[in-house]
C-alpha positions, 0 to 999 in steps of 0.5 A, spaced: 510 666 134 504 662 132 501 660 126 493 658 124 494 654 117 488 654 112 489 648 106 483 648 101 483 643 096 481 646 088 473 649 089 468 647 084 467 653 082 475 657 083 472 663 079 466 663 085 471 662 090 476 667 088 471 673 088 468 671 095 475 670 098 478 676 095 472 681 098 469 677 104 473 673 107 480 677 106 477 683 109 473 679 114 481 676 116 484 682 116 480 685 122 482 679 127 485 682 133 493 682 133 493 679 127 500 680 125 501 677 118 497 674 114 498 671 106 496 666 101 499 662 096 497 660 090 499 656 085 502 651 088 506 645 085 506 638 088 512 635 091 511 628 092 504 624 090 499 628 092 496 633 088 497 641 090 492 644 094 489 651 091 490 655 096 494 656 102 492 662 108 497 662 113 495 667 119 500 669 124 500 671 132 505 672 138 503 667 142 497 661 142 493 666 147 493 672 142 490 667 136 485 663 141 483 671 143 482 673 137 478 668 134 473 668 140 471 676 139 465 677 134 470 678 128 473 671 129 467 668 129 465 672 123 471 670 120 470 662 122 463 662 120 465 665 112 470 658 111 463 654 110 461 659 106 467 658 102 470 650 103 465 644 105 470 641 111 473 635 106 475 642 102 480 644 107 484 642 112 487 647 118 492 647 123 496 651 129 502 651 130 509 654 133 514 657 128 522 656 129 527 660 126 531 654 124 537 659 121 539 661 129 
């Protein structure tokens, strides 16, 4: 499996952000070709010294090909083109990675 991540920091306006994500930016997501898994986090608490992020998304695939396919069709794009809408780019931070099942 691999693993698109979105991180956004807190929005200035987290009742605006709230409502675009929840009826733009969920149904755009959701209609990614093979889009096996998709869920946010809320709420989180930090750690360590840096102050939680608001909001985290974490979109899975069965492979890197499928993930890079899928963001290449026109709802990728879709998809792609509504994070301006949502975050400046110093309001999020996103990566791909693989997952390991480390209980094997």
């Amino acid at each position: 499996m691999i693993r698109f991540l979105a991180a956004y920091d807190t929005p200035d306006d987290p009742e605006v952000f709230d409502r675009h994500y929840r009826e733009v930016h969920i149904p755009l997501a959701k209609k990614l070709p093979g889009l096996r898994r998709y869920t946010i986090s809320r709420n989180p608490a930090p750690t360590r010294d840096r102050e939680a992020y608001y909001l985290i998304a974490e979109l899975d695939w069965d492979n890197e090909t499928d993930l890079q396919h899928a963001f290449q069709t026109p709802e990728g794009r879709a998809t792609a083109d509504d994070v301006a809408k949502l975050a400046p780019t110093d309001k999020v931070r996103t990566m791909v990675y693989e997952l390991e099942d480390a209980l094997r």
